[in-house]
Each structure stands twice: as structure tokens, then as C-alpha cells.
C-alpha positions as CSV (number, residue, x, y, z in Angstrom):
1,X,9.7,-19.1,17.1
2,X,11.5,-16.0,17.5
3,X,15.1,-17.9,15.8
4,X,13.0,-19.0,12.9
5,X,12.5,-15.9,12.3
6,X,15.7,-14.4,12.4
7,X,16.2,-16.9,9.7
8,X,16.9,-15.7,5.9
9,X,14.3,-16.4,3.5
10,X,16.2,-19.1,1.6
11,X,16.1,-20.9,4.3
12,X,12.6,-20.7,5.6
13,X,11.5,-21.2,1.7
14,X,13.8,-24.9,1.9
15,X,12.1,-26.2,5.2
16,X,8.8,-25.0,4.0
17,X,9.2,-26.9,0.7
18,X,10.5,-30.0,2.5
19,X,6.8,-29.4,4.7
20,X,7.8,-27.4,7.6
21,X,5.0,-25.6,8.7
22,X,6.4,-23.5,11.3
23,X,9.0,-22.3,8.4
24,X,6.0,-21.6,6.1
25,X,4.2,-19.3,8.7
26,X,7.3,-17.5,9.6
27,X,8.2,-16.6,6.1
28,X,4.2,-15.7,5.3
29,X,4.6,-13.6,8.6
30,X,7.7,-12.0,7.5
31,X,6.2,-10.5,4.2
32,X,2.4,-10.5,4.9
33,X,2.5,-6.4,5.9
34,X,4.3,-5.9,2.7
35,X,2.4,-7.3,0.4
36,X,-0.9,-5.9,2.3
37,X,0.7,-2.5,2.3
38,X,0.6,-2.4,-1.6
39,X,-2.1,-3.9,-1.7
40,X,-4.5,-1.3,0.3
41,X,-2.4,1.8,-2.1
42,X,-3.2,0.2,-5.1
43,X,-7.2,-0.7,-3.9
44,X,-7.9,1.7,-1.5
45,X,-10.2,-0.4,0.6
46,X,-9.3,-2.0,3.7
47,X,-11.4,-4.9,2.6
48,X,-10.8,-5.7,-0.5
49,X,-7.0,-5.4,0.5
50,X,-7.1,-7.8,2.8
51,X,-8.7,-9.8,0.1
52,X,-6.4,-9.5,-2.5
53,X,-3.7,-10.3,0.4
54,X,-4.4,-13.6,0.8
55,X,-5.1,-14.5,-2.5
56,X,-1.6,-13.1,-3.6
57,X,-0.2,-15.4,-0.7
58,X,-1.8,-17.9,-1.9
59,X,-0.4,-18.1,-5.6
60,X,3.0,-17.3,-4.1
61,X,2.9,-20.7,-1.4
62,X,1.6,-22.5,-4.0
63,X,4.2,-21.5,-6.7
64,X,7.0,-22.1,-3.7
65,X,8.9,-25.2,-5.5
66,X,8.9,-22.5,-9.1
67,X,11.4,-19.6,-6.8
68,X,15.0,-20.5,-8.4
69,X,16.5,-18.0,-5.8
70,X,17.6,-15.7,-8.8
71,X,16.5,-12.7,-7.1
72,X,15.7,-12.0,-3.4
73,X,12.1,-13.4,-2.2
74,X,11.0,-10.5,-1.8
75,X,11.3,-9.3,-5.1
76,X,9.6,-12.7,-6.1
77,X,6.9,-12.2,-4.4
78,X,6.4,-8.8,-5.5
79,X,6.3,-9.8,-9.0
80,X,3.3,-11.9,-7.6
81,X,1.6,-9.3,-6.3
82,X,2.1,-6.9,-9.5
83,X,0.5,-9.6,-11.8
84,X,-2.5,-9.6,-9.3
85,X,-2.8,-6.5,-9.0
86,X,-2.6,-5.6,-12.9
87,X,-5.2,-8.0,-13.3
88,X,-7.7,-7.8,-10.5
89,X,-11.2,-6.4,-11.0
90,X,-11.7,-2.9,-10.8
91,X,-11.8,-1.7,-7.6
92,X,-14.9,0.7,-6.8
93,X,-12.3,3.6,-7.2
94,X,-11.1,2.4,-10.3
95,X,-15.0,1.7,-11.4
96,X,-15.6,5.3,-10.7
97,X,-13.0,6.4,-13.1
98,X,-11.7,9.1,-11.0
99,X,-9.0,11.6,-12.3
100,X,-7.1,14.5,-10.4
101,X,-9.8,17.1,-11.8
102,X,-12.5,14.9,-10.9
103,X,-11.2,14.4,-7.4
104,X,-10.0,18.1,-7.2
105,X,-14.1,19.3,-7.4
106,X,-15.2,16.0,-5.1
107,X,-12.7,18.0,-2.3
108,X,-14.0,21.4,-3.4
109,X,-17.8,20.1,-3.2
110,X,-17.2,18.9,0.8
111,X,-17.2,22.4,3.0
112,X,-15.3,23.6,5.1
113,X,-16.6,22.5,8.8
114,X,-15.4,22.3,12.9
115,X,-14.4,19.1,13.6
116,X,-17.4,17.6,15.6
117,X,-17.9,17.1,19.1
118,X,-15.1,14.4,20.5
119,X,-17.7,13.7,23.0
120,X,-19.8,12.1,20.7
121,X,-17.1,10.1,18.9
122,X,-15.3,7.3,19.7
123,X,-11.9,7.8,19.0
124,X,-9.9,11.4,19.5
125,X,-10.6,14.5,16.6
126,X,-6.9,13.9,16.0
127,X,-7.1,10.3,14.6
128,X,-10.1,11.3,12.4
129,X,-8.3,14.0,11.1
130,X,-5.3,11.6,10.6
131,X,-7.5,9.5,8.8
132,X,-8.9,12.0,6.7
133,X,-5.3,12.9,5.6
134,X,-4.2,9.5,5.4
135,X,-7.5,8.6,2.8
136,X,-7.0,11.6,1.0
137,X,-3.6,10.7,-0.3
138,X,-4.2,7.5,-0.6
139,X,-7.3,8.2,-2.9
140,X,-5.1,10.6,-5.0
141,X,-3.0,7.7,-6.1
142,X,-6.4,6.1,-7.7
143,X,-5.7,9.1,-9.8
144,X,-2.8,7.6,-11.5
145,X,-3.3,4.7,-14.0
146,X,-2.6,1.3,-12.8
147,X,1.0,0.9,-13.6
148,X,2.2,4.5,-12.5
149,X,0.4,4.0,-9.2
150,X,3.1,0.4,-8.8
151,X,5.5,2.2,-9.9
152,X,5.0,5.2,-7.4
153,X,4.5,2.9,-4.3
154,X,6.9,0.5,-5.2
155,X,9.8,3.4,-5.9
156,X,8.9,6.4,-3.9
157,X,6.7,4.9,-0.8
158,X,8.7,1.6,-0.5
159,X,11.6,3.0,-1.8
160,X,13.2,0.1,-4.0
161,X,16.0,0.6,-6.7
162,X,14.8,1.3,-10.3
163,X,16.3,-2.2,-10.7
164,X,14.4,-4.2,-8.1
165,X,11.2,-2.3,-9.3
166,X,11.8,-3.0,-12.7
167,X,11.6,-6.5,-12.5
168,X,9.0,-6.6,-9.7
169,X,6.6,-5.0,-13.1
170,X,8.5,-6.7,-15.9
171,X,10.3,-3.5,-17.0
172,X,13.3,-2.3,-18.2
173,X,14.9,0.3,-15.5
174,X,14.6,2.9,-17.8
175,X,10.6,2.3,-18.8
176,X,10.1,2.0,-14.2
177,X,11.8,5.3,-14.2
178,X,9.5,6.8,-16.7
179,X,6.5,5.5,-15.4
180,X,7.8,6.6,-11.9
181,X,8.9,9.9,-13.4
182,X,5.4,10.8,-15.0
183,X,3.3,9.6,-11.4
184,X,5.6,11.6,-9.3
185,X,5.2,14.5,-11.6
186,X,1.1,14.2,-12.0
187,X,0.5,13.9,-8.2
188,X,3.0,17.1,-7.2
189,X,1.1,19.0,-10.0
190,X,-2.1,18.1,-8.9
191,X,-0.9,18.5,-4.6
192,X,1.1,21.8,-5.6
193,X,-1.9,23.4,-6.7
194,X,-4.7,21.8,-4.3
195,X,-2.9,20.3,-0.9
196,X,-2.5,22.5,2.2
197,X,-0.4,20.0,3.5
198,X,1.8,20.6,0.2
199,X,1.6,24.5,-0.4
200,X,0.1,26.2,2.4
201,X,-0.7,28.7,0.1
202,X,-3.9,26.0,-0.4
203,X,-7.1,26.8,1.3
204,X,-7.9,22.7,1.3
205,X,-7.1,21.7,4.8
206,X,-8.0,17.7,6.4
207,X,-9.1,19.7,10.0
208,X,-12.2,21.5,8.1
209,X,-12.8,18.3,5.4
210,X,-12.8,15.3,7.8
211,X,-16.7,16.1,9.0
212,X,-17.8,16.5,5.2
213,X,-15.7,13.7,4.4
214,X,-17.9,11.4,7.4
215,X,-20.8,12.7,6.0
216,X,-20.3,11.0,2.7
217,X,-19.3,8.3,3.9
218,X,-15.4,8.1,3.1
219,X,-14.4,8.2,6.7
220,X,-16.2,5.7,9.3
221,X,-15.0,6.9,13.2
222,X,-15.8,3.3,14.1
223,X,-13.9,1.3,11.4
224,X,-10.7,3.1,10.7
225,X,-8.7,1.7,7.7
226,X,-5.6,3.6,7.3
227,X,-4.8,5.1,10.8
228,X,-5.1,1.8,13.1
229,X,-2.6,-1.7,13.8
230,X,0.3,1.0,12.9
231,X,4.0,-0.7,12.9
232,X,5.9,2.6,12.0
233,X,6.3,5.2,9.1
234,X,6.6,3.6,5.7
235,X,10.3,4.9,5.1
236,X,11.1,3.3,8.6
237,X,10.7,0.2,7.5
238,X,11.7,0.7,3.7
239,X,15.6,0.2,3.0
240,X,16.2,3.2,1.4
241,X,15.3,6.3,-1.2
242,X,15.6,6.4,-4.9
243,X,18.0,9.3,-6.0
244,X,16.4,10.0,-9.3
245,X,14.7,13.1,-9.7
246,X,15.7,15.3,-6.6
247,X,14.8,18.1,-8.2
248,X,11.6,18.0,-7.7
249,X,10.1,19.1,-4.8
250,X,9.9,16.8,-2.3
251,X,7.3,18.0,0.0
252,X,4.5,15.9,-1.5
253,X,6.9,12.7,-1.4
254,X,7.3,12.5,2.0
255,X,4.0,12.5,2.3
256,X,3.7,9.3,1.8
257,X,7.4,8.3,3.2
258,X,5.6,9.2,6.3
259,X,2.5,7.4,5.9
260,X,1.9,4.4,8.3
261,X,3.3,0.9,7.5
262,X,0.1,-1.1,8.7
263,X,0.8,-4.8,10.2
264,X,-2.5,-5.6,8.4
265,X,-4.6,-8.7,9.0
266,X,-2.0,-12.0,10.3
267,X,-2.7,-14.5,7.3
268,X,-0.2,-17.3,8.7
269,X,-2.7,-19.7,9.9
270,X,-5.8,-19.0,7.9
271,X,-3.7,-19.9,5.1
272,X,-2.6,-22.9,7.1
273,X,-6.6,-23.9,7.1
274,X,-7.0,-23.1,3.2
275,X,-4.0,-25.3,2.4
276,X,-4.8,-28.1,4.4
277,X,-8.2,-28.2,3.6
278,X,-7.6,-28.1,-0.9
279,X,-5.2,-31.2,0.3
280,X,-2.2,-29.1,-0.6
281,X,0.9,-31.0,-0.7
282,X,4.2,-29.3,-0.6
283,X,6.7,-31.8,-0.9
């Protein structure tokens, strides 16, 4: 197993359209974490990532025999994904409308507390208040409409080329680097001038908010969504950084560069079951 997937995708997309099964799970394995990593930024919830995971692996095993190897797989499949994901129901955050002021007096309405007893909980303070940071930012991207929140995970958290981004969300490069300009810009306005973690001139800090945020149910010390299965940091993992836009300040960027890249839930043989059982027929 472990040369198959050393393999390149072109390959593992041939013998999986000539039936191989084994090539099919590795190249499902291969890209699963990515396409659940954009997934959980663009929903928010754990759940209903994992959701939208499979059924965008789905349409893409399906739609196998339709890649013409014009463009990496990758960038195939993310085009999947963005279609979803434009489309998809709302999400509860989405439902809820939420804007940066709206979500600026939400963190001003939870006070400031001590982080409870770690006696009582069962996992250390310091993963809840990782948590409670990770959630935070995560839920500021709900901020941002649909297509500026792509455009910021796929170009500043994944760090893809305005080129590969572009065609991921059926733009031109210069309309990716708008929207991408105009997200980057709303969510360093919005950090700048409420984020401790961004200007420590900012009372707001994730220590004194992670109680108030358990209390209303945002954070659940027994089902952890964006701290747990961790692989590494996002920019670990992605190949590189835009260079557009350097000039502003980068503080709020790395952020999420540094957020975790999450292995997510292992879709390989559950979609193995789903195919089988439809009577699926590759070749």
C-alpha cells in the first residue's frame, strides 16, 4: 500500500477507472483531508463537514472518466468542491446571517472569566483555550460572503496561485485577487480592531472567553472539532504563499497559516460500501 501511494494521481485516476480499487482508495486517501479542510472553513461544523466531505467525494469518483488531465487533480477536484460548496444549504452560521459587527457584540456579550477547574474537565485548560481560539477564527470567516470566504481559504490558508484558485471558482485571476483582496482586507479590519491575538492593544483575549464561550454552547470539552486528529499546521502542508498584497499586515494571516490541517474522518472505504451498494460501475 505504501508504493501506491507514492504513486502520482494520473496514475491512481487510470487504474481506478480500469476498476482498481486499491488505486481508488489511495487517491480518495490522498485528497480526503483536503477537501475536508475546506470544507469545515467554509461550514464551520464538524458535522456537517464531514457531510459535505463525502458527498463532494462522491460527485468527483463518480465524474472520474469526465478528468481530461488538463489541470492537476487536485485542482479538479477543487472545482468540485467549490460548486458544492456555492450551492449547499445554508449552514446554521450562514442561517444566522452573521456579520463582523454582529459577531464583534456576540464576543463583547461573553465576559471575561478564569478558565475553570482542569479537574473537572476532561482534556487540559490549554486545548480548550486552543479550541476557543481555533473556533473563533474560524467563525470570523462566516463573516465573509460565500465566495470571499473560498477565495481566502483557498489563497491565504491553502496558499494556491491566483491562477490555480482562479479556476478552482471559475474566475479570471484578476476577479480571485479581488475577491481575495476585499476578504483579507475585511477580516484584518475587523481582527485589528477586536483580536488580542492581532493587536494586543485588544482587551478580547481566548483565556478569559473559552468558559463563556462553553456556557453557550460553542465549545463542547468532550467533542472537540477544531483542535483534535491534527496532521500539522496548515502552511506545513500547503505548497506555498501568495505574494500579492504584502503590504498588509500579516499578523492576522498567519493566523490561520498556523491553524491545524486536520486528517478528518477516513472516507476510503465507506465510499467503497456507497459505491458498491448503488451498483456503481467504473469501467
Amino acid at each position: 500500500m505504501n508504493t501506491i501511494f507514492s504513486e502520482t494521481d494520473e496514475n491512481l485516476v487510470s487504474k481506478a477507472r480500469d476498476g482498481d480499487m486499491d488505486a481508488l482508495d489511495a487517491l480518495v486517501r490522498q485528497h480526503q483531508s483536503w477537501v475536508f479542510n475546506l470544507a469545515l472553513r467554509m461550514v464551520w461544523r464538524r458535522e456537517v463537514a464531514e457531510d459535505a466531505t463525502q458527498e463532494i467525494l462522491i460527485k468527483a469518483v463518480t465524474k472520474l472518466s469526465t478528468f481530461a488531465g488538463n489541470s492537476a487533480f487536485r485542482t479538479w477536484l477543487y472545482r468540485i468542491a467549490v460548486n458544492h460548496l456555492l450551492n449547499v444549504r445554508k449552514s446554521e452560521m450562514e442561517e444566522q446571517k452573521m456579520t463582523f459587527t454582529s459577531m464583534g457584540e456576540s464576543l463583547d456579550g461573553v465576559k471575561d472569566e478564569d478558565l475553570p477547574d482542569e479537574r473537572a474537565l476532561p482534556v487540559e485548560t490549554k486545548v480548550l483555550v486552543e479550541e476557543a481560539k481555533l473556533g473563533c477564527i474560524t467563525a470570523m470567516l462566516m463573516c465573509l460572503d460565500r465566495r470571499q470566504r473560498l477565495a481566502f481559504i483557498l489563497g491565504e490558508v491553502f496558499g494556491e496561485k491566483s491562477e490555480i484558485g482562479a479556476e478552482a471558482m471559475g474566475e479570471s485571476a484578476a476577479n480571485f485577487r479581488q475577491l481575495l483582496s476585499r476578504a483579507r482586507h475585511d477580516l484584518y479590519e475587523f481582527m485589528n480592531n477586536k483580536c488580542g491575538l492581532v493587536n494586543q492593544a485588544n482587551p478580547c483575549r481566548c483565556a478569559k472567553k473559552t468558559n463563556g464561550f462553553m456556557r453557550n454552547g460553542w465549545l463542547d470539552a468532550n467533542n472537540l472539532k477544531f483542535s483534535k486528529d491534527r496532521i500539522a499546521d496548515v502552511r506545513e502542508r500547503a505548497a506555498g504563499r501568495l505574494d500579492e498584497l504584502q503590504s498588509l499586515d500579516r499578523k492576522h494571516a498567519e493566523l490561520y497559516q498556523t491553524q491545524p490541517f486536520l486528517a478528518g474522518p477516513d472516507l476510503a472505504q465507506k465510499l467503497h460500501e456507497i459505491l458498491s451498494q448503488s451498483g456503481f460501475d467504473r469501467n
